[in-house]
VMD Tcl script that builds the backbone (N, CA, C; Angstrom):
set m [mol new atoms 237]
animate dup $m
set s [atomselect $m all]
$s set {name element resname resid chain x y z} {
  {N N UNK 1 A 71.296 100.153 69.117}
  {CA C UNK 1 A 72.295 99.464 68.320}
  {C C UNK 1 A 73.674 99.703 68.936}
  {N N UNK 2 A 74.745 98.767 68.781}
  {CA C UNK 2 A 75.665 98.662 69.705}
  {C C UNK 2 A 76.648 99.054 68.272}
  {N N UNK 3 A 77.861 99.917 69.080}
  {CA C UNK 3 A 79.189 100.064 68.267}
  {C C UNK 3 A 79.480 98.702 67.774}
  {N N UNK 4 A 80.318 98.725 66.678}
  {CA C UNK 4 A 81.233 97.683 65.963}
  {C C UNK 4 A 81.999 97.588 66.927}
  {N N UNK 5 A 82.739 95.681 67.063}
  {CA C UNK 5 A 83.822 95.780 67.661}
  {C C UNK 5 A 85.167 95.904 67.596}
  {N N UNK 6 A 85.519 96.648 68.318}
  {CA C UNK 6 A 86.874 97.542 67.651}
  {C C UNK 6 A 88.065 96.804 68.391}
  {N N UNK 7 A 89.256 96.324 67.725}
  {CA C UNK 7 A 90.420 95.754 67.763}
  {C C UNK 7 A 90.852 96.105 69.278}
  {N N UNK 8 A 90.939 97.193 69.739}
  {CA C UNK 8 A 91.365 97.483 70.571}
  {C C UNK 8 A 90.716 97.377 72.270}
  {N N UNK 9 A 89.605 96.106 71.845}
  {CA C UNK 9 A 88.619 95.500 72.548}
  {C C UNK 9 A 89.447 95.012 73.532}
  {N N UNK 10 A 90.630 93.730 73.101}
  {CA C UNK 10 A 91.032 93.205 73.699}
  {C C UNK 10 A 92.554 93.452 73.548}
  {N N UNK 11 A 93.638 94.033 74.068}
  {CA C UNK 11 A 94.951 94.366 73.840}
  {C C UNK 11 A 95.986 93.449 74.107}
  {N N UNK 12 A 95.817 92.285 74.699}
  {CA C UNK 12 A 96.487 90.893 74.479}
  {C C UNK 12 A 96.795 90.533 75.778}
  {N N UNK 13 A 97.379 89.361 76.148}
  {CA C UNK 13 A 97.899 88.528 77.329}
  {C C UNK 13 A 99.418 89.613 77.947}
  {N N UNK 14 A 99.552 90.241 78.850}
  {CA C UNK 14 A 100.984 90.637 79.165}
  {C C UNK 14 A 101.991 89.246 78.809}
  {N N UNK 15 A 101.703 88.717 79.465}
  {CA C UNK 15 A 102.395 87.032 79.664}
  {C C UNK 15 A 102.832 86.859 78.579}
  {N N UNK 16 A 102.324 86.465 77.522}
  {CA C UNK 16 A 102.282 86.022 76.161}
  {C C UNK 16 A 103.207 87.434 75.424}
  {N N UNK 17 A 102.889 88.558 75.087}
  {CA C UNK 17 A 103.701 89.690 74.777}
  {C C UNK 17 A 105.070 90.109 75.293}
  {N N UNK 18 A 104.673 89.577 76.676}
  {CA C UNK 18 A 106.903 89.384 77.250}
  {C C UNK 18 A 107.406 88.581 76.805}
  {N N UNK 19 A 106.567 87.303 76.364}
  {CA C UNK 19 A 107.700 86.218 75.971}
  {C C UNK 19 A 107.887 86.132 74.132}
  {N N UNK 20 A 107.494 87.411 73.726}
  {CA C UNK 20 A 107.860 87.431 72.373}
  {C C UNK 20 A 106.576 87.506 71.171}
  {N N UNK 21 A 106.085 86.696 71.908}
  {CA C UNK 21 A 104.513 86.775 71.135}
  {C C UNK 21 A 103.979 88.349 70.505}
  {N N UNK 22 A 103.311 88.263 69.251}
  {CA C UNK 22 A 102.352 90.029 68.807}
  {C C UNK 22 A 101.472 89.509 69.061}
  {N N UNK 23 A 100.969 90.253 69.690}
  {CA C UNK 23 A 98.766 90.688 69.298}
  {C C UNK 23 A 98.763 91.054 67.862}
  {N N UNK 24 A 98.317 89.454 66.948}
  {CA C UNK 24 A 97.707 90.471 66.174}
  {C C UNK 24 A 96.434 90.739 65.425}
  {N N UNK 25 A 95.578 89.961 66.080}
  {CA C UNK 25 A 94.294 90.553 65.983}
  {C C UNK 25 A 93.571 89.864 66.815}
  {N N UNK 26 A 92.104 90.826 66.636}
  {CA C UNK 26 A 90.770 89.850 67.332}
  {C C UNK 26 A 89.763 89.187 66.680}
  {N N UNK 27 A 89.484 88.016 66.234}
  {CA C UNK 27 A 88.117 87.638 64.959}
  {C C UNK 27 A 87.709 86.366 65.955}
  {N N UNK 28 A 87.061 85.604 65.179}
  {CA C UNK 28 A 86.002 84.882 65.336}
  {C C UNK 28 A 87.130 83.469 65.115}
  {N N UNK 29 A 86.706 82.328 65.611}
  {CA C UNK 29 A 87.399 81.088 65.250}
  {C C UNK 29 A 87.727 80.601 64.065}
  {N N UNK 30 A 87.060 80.813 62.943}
  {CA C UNK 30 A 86.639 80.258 61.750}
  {C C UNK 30 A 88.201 81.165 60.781}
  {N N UNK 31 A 88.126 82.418 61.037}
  {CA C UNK 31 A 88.694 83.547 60.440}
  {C C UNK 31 A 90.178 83.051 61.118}
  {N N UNK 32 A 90.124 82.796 62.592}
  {CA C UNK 32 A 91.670 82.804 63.159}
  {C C UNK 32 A 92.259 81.558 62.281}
  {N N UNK 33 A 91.512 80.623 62.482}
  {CA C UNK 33 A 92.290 79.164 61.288}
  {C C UNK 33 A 92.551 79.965 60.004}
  {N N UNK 34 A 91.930 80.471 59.011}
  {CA C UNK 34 A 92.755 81.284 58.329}
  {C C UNK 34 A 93.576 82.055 57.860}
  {N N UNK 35 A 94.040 82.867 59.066}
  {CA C UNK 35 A 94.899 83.714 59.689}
  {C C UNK 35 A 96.148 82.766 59.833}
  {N N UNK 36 A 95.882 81.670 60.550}
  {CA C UNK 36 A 96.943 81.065 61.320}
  {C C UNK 36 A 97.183 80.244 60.300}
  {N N UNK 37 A 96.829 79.742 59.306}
  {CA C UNK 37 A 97.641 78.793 58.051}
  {C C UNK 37 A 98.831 80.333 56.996}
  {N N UNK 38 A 98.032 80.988 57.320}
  {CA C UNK 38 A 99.084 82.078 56.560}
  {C C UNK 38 A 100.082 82.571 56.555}
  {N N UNK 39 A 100.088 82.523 58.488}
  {CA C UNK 39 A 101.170 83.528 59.112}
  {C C UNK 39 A 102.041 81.885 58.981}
  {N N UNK 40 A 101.866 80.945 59.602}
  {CA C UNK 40 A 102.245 80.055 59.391}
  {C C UNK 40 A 103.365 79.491 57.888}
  {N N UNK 41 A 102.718 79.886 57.317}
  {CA C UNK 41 A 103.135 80.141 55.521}
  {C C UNK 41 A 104.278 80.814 55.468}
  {N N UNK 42 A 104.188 81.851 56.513}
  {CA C UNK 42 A 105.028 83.104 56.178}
  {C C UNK 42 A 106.316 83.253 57.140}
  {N N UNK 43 A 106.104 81.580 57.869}
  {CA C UNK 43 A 107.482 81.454 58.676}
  {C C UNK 43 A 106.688 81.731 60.029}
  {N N UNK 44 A 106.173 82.119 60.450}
  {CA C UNK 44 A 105.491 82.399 62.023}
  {C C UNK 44 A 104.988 81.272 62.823}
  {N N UNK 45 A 105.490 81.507 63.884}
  {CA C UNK 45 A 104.492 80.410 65.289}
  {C C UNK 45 A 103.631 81.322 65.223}
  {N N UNK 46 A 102.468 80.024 65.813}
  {CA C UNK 46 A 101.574 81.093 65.553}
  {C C UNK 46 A 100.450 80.353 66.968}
  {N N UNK 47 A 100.057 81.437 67.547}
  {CA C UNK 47 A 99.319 80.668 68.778}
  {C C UNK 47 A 97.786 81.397 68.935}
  {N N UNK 48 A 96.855 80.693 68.663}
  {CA C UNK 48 A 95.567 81.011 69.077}
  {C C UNK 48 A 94.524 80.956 70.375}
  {N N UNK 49 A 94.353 81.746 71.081}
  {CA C UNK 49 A 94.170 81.283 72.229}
  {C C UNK 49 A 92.439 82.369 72.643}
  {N N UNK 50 A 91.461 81.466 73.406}
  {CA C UNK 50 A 90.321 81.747 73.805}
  {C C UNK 50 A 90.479 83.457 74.844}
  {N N UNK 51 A 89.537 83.899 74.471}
  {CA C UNK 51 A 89.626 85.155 75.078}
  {C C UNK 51 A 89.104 85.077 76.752}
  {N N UNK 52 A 89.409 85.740 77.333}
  {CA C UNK 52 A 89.315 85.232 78.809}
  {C C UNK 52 A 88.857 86.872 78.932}
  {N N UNK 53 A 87.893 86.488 80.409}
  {CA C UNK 53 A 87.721 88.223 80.721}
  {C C UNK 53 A 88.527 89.373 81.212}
  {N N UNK 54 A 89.961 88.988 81.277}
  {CA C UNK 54 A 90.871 89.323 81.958}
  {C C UNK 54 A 91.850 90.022 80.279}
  {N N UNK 55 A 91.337 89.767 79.758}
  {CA C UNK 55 A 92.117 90.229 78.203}
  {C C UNK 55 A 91.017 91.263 77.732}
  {N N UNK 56 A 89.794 91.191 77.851}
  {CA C UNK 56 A 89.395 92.313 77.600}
  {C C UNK 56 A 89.134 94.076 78.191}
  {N N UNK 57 A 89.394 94.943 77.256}
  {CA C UNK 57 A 89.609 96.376 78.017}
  {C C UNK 57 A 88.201 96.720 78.494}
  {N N UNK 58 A 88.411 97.702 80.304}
  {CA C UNK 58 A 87.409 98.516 80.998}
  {C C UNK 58 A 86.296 99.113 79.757}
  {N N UNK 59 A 86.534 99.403 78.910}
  {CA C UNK 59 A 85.622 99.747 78.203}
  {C C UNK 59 A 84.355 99.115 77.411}
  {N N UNK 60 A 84.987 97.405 77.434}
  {CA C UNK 60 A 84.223 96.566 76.401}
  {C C UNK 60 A 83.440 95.444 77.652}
  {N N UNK 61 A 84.241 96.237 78.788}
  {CA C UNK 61 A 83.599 94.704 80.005}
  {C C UNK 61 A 81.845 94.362 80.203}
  {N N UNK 62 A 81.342 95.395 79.863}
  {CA C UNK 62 A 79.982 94.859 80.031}
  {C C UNK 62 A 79.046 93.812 79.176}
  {N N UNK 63 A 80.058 93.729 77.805}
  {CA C UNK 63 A 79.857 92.763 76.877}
  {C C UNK 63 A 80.526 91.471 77.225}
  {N N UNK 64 A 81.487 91.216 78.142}
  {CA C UNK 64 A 82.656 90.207 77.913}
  {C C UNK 64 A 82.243 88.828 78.311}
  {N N UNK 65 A 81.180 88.446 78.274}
  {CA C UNK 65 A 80.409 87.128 78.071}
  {C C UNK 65 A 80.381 86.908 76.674}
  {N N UNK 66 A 79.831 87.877 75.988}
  {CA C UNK 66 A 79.498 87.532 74.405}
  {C C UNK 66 A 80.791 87.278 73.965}
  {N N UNK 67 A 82.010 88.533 74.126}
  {CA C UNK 67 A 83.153 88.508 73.239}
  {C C UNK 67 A 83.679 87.331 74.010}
  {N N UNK 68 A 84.042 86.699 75.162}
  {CA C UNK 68 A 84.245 85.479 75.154}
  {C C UNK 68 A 84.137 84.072 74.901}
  {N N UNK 69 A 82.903 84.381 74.565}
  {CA C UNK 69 A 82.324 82.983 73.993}
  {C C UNK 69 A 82.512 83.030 72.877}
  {N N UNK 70 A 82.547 84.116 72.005}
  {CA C UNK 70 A 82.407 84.586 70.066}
  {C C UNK 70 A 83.968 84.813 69.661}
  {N N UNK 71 A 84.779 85.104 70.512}
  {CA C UNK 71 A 86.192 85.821 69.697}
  {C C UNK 71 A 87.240 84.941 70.542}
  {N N UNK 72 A 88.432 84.713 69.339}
  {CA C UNK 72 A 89.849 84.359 69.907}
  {C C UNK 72 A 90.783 85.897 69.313}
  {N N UNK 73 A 91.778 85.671 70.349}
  {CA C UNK 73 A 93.154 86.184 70.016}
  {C C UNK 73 A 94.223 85.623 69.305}
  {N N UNK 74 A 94.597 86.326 68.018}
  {CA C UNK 74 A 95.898 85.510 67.338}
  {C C UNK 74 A 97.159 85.984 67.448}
  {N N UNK 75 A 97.730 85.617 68.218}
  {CA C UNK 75 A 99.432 86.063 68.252}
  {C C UNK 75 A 100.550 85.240 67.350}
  {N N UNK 76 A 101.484 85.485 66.971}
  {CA C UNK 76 A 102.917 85.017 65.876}
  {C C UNK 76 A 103.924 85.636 66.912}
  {N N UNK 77 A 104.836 84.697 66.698}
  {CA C UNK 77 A 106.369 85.264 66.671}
  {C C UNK 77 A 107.290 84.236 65.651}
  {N N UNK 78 A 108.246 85.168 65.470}
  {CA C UNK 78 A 109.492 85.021 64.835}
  {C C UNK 78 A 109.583 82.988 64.693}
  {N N UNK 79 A 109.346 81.838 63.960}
  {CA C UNK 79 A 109.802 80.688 64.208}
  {C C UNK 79 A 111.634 80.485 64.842}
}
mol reanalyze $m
mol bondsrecalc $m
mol representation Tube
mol addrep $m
């Protein structure tokens, strides 16, 4: 049986985090549209973007087919 996957799977785009953007979480597509009508709500851009193998950490790489195909990243900043 495999660990739960833990947030700190994927720690975000550098790119995206210099230009203002948060990491702020990792879920599933279904969950990020929910996420993203909220933050949205709450005054936030809000950008959802496909996980690439290059976003996930040395630790989770032997999975990073699954978590790529199964998980997005949701970042906000400031509107």
């Amino acid at each position: 049986m495999s660990a739960p996957l833990d947030d700190s799977a994927a720690p975000g785009d550098p790119a995206l985090l210099a230009a203002g953007w948060v990491r702020r979480h990792l879920t599933d597509p279904e969950r990020a549209e929910e996420s993203a009508a909220l933050y949205r709500e709450a005054g936030f851009e809000v950008l959802v973007e496909p996980l690439k193998p290059k976003d996930i950490s040395a630790a989770c790489e032997h999975c990073a087919a699954t978590l790529c195909r199964s998980y997005v990243l949701v970042y906000t900043r400031r509107g």
